[in-house]
N, C-alpha and C positions, 0 to 999 in steps of 0.2 A: 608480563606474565602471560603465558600461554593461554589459550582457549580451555582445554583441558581444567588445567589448574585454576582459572577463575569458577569454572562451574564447578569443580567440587569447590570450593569456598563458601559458595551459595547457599544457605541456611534453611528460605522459604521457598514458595512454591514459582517464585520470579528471577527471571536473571535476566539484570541490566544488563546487558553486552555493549551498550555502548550509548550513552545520552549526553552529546557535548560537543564541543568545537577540536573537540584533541582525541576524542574517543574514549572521555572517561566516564566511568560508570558511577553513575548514581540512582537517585532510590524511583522505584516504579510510583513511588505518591509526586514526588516532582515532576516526573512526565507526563502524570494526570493533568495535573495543574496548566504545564506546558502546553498540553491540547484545547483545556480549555480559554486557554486566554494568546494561545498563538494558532497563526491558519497552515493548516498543511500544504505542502506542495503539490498542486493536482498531476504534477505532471507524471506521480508513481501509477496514476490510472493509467499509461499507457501501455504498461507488462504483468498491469493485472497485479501488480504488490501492492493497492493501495487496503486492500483488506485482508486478516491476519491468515496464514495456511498454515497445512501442516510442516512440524517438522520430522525430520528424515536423515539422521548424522549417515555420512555413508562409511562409517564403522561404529559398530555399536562396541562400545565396554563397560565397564564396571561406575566410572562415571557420568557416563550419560544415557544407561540406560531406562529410567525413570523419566527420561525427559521427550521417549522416543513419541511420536504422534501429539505433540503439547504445540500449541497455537504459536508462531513464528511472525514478526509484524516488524515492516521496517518503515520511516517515513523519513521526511525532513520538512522545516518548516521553512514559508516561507521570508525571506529579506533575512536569515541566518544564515550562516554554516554549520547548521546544529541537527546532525540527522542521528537517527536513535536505532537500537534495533534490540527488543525483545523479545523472551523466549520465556513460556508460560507453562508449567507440568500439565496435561490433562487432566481436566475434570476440576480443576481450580475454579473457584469462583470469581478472581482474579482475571480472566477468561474475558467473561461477560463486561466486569467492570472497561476492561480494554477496548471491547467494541464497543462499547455504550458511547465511552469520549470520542470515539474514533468519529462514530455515527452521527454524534455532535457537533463535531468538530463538520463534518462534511454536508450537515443540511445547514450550517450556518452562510449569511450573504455571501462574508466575504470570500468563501472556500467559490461556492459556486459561480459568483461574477469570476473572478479568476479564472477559475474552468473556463466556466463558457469563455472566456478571451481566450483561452490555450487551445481548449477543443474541441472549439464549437465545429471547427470543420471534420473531425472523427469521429467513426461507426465504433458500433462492437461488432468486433468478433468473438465467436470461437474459437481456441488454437488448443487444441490437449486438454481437453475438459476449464479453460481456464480465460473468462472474457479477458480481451485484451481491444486496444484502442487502436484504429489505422487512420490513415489518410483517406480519402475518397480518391485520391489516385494512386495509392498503394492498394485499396480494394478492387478497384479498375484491372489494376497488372495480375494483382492474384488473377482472378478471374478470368482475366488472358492469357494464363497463363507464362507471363515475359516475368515476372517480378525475380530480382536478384537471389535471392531468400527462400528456396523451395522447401523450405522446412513450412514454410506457414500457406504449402500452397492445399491443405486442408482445412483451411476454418470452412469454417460457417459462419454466416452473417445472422445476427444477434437482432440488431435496429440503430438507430440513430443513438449518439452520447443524451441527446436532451429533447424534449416532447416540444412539440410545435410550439405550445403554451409558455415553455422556458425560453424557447428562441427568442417569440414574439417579446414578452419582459424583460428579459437584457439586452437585446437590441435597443427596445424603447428608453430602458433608465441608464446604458453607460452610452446613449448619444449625448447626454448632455452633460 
């Protein structure tokens, strides 16, 4: 079924676009659940999708135009093949609910030991109004301007992924 065609099918103010290992859509209360009790992939912090944005169809019709500016969120969890991607009308309360689990999901251990193991060595930037995650030697080259990618040779530097305080804590409890 088309993109199109699933969203008019759409009833409420949520459309599953995708929650499964196949791409099949189910209910926005089962992906609740799923965040709460599975850890998300940190590695979406690196392009800045790890928290919900707007959407933006780049043709607007008759079907999706109620859904233009409504909160957009993709993830995948991690040890699955199960990545999701929702899309929420503006001004839903639905909204909130989404980032509440999201926010949950991300100050719990096991989200952040993971992080810190993937990105303890990456800064934030800025790239187009939008933190994103680098290497310290892809910050290095930006700045030298050598780096491959001159699309991103305008961030700005943001600070460090994790506060000395976070460093110091997982270094000390996954030494052992």
């Amino acid at each position: 079924m088309s993109f199109n065609k699933k969203m008019a099918s759409v009833t409420g103010d949520v459309f599953v676009i995708s929650n499964g290992t196949k791409g099949e859509s189910v209910s926005f209360e089962s992906l609740i659940v799923e965040l709460a009790t599975s850890t998300l992939c940190p590695s979406f912090e690196i392009f800045g999708e790890d928290k919900p944005r707007n959407w933006q169809p780049l043709v607007v019709n008759n079907t999706n135009k109620d859904w233009i500016n409504g909160q957009y969120f993709s993830g995948r969890f991690v040890g699955k093949s199960h990545s999701f991607n929702v899309l929420i009308k503006p001004n839903s309360a639905n909204i909130q609910v989404l980032k509440n689990a999201i926010a949950e999901n991300h100050n719990g251990y096991d989200y952040q030991s993971l992080a810190f193991e993937m990105l303890s060595e990456h800064i934030k930037v800025k790239h187009n109004g939008t933190n994103i995650l680098v290497s310290k030697d892809v910050w290095s080259s930006i700045q030298n301007g050598r780096h491959h990618d001159m699309n991103l040779g305008n961030c700005i530097l943001v600070g460090e992924r994790f506060s000395q305080q976070t460093k110091t804590f997982f270094t000390n409890t996954l030494a052992y």
